[in-house]
N, C-alpha and C positions, 0 to 999 in steps of 0.2 A: 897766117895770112887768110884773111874773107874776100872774095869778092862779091858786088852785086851786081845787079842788072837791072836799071829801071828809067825806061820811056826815052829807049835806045841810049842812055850813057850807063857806062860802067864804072863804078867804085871800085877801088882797092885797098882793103884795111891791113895795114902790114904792120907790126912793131917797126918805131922811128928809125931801131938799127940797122932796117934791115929796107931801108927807101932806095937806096942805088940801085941792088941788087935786086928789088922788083921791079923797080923802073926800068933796070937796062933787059931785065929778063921779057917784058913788053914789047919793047923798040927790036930784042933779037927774034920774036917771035911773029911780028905784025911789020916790023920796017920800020920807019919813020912815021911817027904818032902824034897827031897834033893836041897836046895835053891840053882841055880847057880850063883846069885847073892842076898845079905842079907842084906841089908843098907838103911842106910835115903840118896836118893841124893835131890839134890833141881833142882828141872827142870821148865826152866820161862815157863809159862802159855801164856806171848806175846816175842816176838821177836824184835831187833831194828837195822834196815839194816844200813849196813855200805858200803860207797861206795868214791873210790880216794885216797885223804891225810887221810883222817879217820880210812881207813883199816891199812895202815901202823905204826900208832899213835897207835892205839890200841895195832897191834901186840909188838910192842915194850913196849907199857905197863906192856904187859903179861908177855912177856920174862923177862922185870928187877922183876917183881913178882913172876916169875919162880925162880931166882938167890936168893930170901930172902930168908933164912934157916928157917924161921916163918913159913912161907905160906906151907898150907900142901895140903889147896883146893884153884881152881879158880872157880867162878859159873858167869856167865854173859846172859846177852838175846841176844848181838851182832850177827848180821846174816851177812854174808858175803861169 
């Protein structure tokens, strides 16, 4: 588990399995907290630059992935 601190809010990076159990470790230690954001996101750890024909390839990836009524998240390390 990380946490940070920046421009008065604080971050909490925890493995997904272990969300409850930092979250309720919070609310036991501070009270009742009013979370402005409450979720598992998934955030890459490394990054993979993208540079040219690639950026464009990608972005059009995205977008016909955008368009599938399935898809509800996109998660990628692509830096550009």
């Amino acid at each position: 588990t990380d946490v940070e601190s920046e421009a008065g809010k604080i971050t909490v990076f925890t493995p997904h399995t272990e969300y409850f159990k930092a979250k309720q470790t919070l609310i036991d230690s501070f009270g009742e907290i009013d979370f402005e954001v409450d979720d598992i996101q998934f955030i890459a750890q490394t990054h993979t630059p993208l540079a040219g024909e690639d950026i464009e390839t990608f972005e059009r990836l995205l977008s016909m992935l955008n368009d599938v009524d399935d898809v509800q998240n996109i998660y990628h390390s692509a830096e550009y």
